[in-house]
C-alpha positions, -999 to +999 in steps of 0.1 A: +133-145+131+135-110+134+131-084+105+161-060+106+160-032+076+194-026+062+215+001+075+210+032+057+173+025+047+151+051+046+117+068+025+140+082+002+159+052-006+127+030-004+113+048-032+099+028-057+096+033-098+065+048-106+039+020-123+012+024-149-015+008-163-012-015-195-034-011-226-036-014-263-047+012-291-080+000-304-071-008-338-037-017-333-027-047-316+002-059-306+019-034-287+014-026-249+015+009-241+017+022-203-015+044-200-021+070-168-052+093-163-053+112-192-044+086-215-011+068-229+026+082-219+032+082-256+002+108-260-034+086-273-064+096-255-077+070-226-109+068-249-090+049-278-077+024-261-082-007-243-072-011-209-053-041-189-058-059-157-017-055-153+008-030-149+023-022-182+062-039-186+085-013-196+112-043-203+085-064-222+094-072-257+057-055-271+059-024-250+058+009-268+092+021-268+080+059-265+058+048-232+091+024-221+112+056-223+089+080-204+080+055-176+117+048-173+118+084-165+085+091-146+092+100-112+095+080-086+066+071-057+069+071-019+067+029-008+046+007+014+062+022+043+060+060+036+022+060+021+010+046+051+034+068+078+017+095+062-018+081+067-013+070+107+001+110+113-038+118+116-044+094+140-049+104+180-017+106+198-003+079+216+025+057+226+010+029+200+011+054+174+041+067+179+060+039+181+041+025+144+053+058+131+089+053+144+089+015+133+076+024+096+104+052+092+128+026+102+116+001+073+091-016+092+075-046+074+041-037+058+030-074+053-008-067+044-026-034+031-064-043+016-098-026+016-131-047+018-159-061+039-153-052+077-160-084+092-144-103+066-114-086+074-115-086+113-121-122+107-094-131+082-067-103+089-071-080+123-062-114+145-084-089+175-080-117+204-039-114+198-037-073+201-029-061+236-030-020+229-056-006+214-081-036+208-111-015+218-116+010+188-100-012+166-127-038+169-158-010+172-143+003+138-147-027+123-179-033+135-197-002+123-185+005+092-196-021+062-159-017+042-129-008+057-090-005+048-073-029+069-030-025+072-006-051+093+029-041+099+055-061+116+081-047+134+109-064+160+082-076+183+051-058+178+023-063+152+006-035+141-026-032+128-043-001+117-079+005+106-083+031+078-117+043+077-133+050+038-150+078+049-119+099+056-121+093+092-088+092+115-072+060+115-068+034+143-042+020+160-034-014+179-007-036+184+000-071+201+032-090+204+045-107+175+048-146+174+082-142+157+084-179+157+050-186+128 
């Protein structure tokens, strides 16, 4: 099966709600308020509060209905698709390249995006012995760095995979045909 976007699909209509961070006011429990980088959207300091290992619920039952009305309302943040289009820009020219950054603006299918251990990850996730373009760097990337970001994006009958060095480094780029029958 191939992935087809829908007509009319595009960065600005990907756009997804922006997401925060859950936590509860030391001292009062109960309620779930949606915290940021300075603190909660309904105004505590980060320092009296405990934070969450999930996204804060604006819809949930116990959420702080000051925070559920300001993250209703919080901007909204570029998707999958846009994040990493701007990323792949600062990698060297190329027809590979180019045809990722076409792909993602036409709502190519990011289906993995991680950071972590290099060889783990050209183990697990890269699939190097299945890329045709690009193999070369890809693989000497993840052999000389000790963590790596790691991104796969299917698209019609290519699969991408890009290598996005921590260090600020420019991206890489490879691509081998998709098996669109797994």
């Amino acid at each position: 099966m191939i992935d087809a976007p829908a007509d009319g699909w595009s960065f600005a209509t990907a756009r997804e709600p922006a997401r925060f961070g859950a936590c509860e006011v030391n001292g009062a429990p109960g309620v779930e308020h949606a915290v940021g980088a300075r603190g909660t959207l309904c105004g505590m300091s980060a320092r009296h509060t405990t934070q969450y290992l999930h996204l804060f619920d604006p819809g949930a039952l116990q959420s702080c209905l000051r925070c559920r009305e300001m993250a209703v309302i919080a901007p909204t943040e570029p998707c999958a698709q846009e994040r990493l289009h701007d990323r792949v820009q600062a990698a060297a020219q190329g027809r590979t390249r180019d045809d990722l950054l076409a792909a993602l603006r036409k709502g190519a299918t990011v289906t993995l995006w991680i950071n972590g251990p290099s060889a783990t990850l050209a183990r697990h996730h890269a699939k190097l012995d299945e890329l045709t373009d690009g193999a070369g760097p890809v693989a000497d990337a993840l052999d000389a760095a000790a963590t790596i970001g790691l991104s796969r994006v299917e698209d019609c009958s290519w699969r991408f995979v890009v290598v996005l060095p921590e260090d600020g480094g420019r991206p890489l780029v490879a691509r081998g045909p998709r098996d669109v029958h797994s």
